[in-house]
C-alpha positions as CSV (number, residue, x, y, z in Angstrom):
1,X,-21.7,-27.1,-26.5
2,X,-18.0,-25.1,-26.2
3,X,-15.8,-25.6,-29.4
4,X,-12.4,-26.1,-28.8
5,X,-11.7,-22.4,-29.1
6,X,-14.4,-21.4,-26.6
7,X,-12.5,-23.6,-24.3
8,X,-9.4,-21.5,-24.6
9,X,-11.0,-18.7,-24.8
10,X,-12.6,-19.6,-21.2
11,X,-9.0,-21.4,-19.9
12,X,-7.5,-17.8,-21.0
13,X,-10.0,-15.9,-18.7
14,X,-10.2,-18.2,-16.2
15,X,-6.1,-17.8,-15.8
16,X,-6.1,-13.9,-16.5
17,X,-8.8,-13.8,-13.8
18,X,-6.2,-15.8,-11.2
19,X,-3.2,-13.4,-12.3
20,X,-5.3,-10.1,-12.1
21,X,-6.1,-12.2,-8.0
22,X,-2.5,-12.0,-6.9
23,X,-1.8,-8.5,-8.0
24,X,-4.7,-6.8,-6.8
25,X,-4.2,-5.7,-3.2
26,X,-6.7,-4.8,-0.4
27,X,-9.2,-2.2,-0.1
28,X,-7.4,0.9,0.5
29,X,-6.1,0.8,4.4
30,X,-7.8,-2.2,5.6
31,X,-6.4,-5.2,7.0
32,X,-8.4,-8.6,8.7
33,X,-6.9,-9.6,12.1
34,X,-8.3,-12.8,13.7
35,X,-8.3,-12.8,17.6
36,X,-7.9,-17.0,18.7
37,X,-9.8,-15.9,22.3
38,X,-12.9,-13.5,21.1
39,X,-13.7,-16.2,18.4
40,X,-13.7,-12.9,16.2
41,X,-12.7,-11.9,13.2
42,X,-11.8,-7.6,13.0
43,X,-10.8,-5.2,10.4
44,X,-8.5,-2.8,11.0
45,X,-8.3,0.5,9.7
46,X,-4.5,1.1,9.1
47,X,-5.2,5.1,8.7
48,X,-7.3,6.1,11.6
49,X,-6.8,2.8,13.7
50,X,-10.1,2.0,14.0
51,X,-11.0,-1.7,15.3
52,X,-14.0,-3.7,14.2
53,X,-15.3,-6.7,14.6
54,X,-16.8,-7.8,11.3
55,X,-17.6,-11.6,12.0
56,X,-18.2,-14.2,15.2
57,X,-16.9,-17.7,14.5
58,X,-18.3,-20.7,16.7
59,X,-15.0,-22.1,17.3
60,X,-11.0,-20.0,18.6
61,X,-9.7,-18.3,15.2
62,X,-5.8,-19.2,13.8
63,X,-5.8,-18.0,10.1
64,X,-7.7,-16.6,7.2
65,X,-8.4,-15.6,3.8
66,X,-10.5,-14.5,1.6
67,X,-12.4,-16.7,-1.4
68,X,-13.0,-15.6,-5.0
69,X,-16.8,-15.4,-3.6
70,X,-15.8,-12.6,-0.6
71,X,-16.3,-15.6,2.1
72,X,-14.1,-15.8,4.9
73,X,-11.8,-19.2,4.9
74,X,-10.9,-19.1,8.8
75,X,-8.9,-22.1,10.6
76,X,-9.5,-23.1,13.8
77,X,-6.7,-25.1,16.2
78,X,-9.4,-25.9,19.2
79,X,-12.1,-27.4,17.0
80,X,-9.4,-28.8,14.3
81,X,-11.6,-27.5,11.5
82,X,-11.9,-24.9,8.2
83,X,-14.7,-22.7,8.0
84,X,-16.5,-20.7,6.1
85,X,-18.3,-17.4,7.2
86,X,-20.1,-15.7,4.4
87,X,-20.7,-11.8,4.8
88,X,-23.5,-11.4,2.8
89,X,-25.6,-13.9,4.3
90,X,-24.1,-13.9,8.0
91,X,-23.7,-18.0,7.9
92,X,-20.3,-20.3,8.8
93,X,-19.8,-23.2,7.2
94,X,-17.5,-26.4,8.0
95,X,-15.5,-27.1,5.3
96,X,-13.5,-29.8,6.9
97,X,-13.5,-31.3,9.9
98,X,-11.2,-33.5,12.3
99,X,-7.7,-32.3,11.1
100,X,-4.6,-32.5,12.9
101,X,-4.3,-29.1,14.6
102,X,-4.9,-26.7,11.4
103,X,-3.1,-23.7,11.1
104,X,-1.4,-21.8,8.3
105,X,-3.5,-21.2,5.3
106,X,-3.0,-20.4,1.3
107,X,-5.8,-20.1,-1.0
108,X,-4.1,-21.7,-4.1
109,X,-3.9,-20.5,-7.8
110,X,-6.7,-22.7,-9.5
111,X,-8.9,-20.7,-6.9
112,X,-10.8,-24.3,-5.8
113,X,-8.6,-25.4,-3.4
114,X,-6.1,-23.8,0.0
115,X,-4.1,-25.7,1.6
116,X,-4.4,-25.8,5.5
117,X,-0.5,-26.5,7.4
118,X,-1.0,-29.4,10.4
119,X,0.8,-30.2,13.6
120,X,0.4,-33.4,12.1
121,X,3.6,-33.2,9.7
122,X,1.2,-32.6,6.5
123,X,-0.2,-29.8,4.4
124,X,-3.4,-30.9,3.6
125,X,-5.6,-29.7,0.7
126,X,-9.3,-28.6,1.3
127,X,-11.5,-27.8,-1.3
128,X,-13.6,-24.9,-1.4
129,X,-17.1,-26.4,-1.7
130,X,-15.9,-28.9,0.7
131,X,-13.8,-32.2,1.9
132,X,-11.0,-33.2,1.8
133,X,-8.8,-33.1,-1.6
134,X,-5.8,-35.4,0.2
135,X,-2.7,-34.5,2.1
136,X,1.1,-33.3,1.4
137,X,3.6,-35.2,3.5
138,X,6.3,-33.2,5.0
139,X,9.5,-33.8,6.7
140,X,8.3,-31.5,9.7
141,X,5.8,-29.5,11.4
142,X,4.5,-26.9,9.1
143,X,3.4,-23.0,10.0
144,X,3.7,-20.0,7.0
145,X,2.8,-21.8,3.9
146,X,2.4,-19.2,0.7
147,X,2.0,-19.0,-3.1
148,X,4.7,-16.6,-5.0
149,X,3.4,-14.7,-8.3
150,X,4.7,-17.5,-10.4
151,X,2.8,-20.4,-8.7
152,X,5.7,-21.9,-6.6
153,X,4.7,-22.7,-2.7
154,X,7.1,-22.3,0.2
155,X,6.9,-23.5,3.7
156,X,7.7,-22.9,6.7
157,X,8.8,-26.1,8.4
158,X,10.4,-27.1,12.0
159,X,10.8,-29.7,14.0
160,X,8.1,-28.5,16.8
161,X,6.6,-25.4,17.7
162,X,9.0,-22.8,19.0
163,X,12.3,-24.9,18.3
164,X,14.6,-23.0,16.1
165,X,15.7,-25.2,13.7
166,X,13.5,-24.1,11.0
167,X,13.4,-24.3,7.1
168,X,12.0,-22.1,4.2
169,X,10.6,-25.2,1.7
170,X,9.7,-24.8,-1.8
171,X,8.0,-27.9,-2.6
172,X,6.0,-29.4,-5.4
173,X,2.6,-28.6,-4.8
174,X,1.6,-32.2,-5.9
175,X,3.8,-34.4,-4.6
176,X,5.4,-32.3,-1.4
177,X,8.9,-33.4,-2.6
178,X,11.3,-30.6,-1.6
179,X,12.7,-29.0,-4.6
180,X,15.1,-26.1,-2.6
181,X,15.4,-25.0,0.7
182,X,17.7,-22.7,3.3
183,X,18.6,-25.2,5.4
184,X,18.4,-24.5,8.8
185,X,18.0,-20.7,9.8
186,X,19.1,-21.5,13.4
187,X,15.5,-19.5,14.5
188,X,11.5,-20.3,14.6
189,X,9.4,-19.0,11.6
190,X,6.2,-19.1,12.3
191,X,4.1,-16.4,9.2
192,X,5.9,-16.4,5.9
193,X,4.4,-13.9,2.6
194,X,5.4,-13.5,-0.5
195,X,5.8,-9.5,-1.4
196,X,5.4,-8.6,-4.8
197,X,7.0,-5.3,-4.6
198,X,10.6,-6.6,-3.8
199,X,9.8,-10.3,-5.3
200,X,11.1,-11.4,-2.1
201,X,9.8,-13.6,1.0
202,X,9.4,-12.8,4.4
203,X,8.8,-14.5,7.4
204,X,8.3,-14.0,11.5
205,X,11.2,-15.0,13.6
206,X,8.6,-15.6,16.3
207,X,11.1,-16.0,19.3
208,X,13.3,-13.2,18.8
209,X,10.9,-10.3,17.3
210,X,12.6,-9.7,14.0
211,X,11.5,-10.8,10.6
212,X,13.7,-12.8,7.7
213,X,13.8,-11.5,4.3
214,X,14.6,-14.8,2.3
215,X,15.4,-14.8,-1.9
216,X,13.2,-17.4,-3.4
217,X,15.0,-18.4,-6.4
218,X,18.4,-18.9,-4.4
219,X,16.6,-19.3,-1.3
220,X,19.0,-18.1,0.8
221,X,18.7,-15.3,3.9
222,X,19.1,-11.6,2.1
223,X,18.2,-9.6,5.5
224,X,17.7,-10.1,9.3
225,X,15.2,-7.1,10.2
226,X,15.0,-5.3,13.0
227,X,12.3,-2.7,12.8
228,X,13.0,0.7,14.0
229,X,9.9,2.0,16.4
230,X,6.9,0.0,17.2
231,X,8.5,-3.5,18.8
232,X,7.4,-6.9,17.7
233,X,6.8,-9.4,20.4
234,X,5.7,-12.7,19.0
235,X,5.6,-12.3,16.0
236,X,3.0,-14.4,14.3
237,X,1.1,-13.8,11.1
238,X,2.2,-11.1,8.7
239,X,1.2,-10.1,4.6
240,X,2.7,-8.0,2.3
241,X,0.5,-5.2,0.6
242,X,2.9,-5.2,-2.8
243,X,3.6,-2.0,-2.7
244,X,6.2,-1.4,0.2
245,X,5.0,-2.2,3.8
246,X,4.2,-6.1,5.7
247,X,1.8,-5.9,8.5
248,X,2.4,-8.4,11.2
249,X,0.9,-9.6,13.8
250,X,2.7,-9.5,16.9
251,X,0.8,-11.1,19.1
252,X,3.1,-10.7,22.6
253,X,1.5,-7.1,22.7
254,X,-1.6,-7.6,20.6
255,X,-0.4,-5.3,18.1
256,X,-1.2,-4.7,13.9
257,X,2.3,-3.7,13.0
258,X,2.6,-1.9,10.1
259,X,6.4,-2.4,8.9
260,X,7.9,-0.3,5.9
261,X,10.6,-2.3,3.7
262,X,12.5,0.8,2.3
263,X,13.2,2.6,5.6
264,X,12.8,-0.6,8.1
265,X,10.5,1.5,10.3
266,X,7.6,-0.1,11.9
267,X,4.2,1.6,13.3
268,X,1.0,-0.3,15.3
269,X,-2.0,0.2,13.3
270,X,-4.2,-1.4,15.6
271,X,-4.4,-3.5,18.8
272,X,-6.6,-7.2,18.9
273,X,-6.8,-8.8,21.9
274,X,-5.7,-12.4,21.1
275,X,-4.3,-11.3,18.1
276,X,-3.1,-14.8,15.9
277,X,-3.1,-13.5,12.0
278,X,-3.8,-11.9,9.1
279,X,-5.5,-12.1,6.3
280,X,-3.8,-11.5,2.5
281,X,-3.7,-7.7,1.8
282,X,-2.8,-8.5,-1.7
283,X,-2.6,-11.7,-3.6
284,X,-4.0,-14.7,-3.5
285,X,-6.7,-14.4,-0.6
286,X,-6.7,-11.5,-0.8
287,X,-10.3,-9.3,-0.3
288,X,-12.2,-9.9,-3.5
289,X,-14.2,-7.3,-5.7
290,X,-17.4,-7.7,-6.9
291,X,-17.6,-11.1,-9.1
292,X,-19.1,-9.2,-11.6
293,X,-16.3,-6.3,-11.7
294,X,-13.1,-9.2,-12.1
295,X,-15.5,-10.4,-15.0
296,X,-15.3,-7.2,-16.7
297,X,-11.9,-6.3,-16.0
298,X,-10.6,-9.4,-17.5
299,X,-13.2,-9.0,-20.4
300,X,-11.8,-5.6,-21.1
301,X,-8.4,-6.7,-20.6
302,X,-9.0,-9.5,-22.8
303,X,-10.3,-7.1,-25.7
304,X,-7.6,-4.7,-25.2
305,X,-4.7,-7.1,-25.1
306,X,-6.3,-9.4,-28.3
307,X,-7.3,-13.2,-27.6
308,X,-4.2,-15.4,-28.2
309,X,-4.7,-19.0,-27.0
310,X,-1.3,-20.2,-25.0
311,X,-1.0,-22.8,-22.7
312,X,-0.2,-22.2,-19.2
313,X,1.1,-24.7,-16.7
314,X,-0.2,-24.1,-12.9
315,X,0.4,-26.8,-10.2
316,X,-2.0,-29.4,-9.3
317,X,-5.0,-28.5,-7.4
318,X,-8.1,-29.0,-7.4
């Protein structure tokens, strides 16, 4: 039986084990692209440009992530289901079933739970062995919806699909009460990231191929972007890597567009077929090392550091 210290010693690991999550990025040049008419899921070498499929789905791909096991999470708008494919063991899963046009995904901080944006005017909460965890009511349709490095989740919300009245939401993660917002940015959002290396968010101006950096505390518009180079045609999905570039998916020329924040140049990586989104390439979702290895590293960090308990407040989920 734990004693009350072994429980803060585990609460402490447990939370160190979720920070050391949103900072670590990607492997080294890699970023997941889902393709919504090959049912496929590819990586994509961001050095040599090399396209691979690395998993079939049974149903037409919108987003992904990645699980603190190394599974897939994968949405899916033509089946109106989550999934789960498992690498290791080549299986998918149905985590949920029968929702309302699924979307967006964010794997949230507790690491048991992501939330899955629906056409239906919800964010709805899925757990990751499974079900249903209940909804978020919104006052709009919901795309981008993302966790910042302090635990506070913003949304992309509209009207409808493609009409540009849309507005960057931070909301309570329990309640879906909006707490701050941008009011209306005039354009359609579609993918929104939070980027650790600037602190700021960004997000795909779908209709007219730029991207929106946004300030989350103030939440107001810092930058309309333009990238120099590559062009972006739809853009859809897109993730920061934390340290100075966002890929994006711009799916109107089926092109991984790799886009550098400090000169605002932009370069295709890679080109998907029915490209929709990407996954994480640091943060939450992110691709996961070995169990075993995020054990030690927050053992060692734990040791080097010296066990202190202190509380720490994360939003609701399950």
């Amino acid at each position: 039986m734990l004693t009350k210290a072994g429980i803060r010693a585990r609460a402490a690991l447990l939370a160190l084990a979720a920070a050391l999550a949103f900072d670590r990025p990607a492997p080294a040049g890699v970023i997941y692209a889902t393709s919504n008419s090959a049912n496929e899921i590819y990586s994509v070498d961001t050095v040599s440009h090399t396209v691979t499929p690395v998993a079939h789905t049974p149903a037409g791909l919108d987003s992904l992530f990645f699980d603190p096991s190394g599974r897939i999470i994968y949405s899916s708008q033509t089946s109106n289901l989550v999934g789960a494919f498992d690498p290791s063991k080549g299986t998918n899963v149905t985590l949920a079933s029968g929702l309302g046009g699924p979307r967006d995904l964010a794997l949230e901080p507790g690491l048991r739970s992501f939330l899955v944006s629906e056409q239906t005017h919800s964010l709805t909460r899925v757990s990751l062995s499974g079900g249903v965890l209940g909804s978020l009511a919104l006052d709009g349709r919901p795309e981008g919806v993302t966790y910042d490095n302090s635990g506070r989740l913003f949304v992309n919300v509209s009207s409808n699909f493609g009409v540009n009245d849309t507005q960057v939401e931070r909301i309570d993660p329990t309640t879906g009460r909006v707490l701050s917002t941008t009011g209306n940015t005039g354009v359609f959002l579609d993918g929104l990231t939070f980027d650790s290396f600037t602190g700021m968010l960004f997000a795909a101006d779908f209709n007219h191929g730029r991207i929106l950096e946004i300030d989350p505390t103030t939440m107001t518009i810092v930058a309309t972007l333009i990238p120099r180079g590559a062009t972006l045609s739809i853009p859809d999905g897109l993730t920061a890597d934390g340290t100075g570039s966002i890929y994006i998916a711009s799916e109107g020329n089926s092109s991984v567009v790799q886009y550098d924040i400090r000169t605002n140049s932009a370069t295709v990586v890679g080109t998907v077929n029915g490209l929709d989104d990407l996954a994480p390439a640091s943060g939450l979702g992110a691709p996961v090392p070995e169990p075993s290895s995020l054990l030690l590293a927050g053992t060692g960090a734990l040791a080097l550091l010296g066990y202190r308990p202190r509380r720490k407040r994360l939003p609701a989920a399950a």
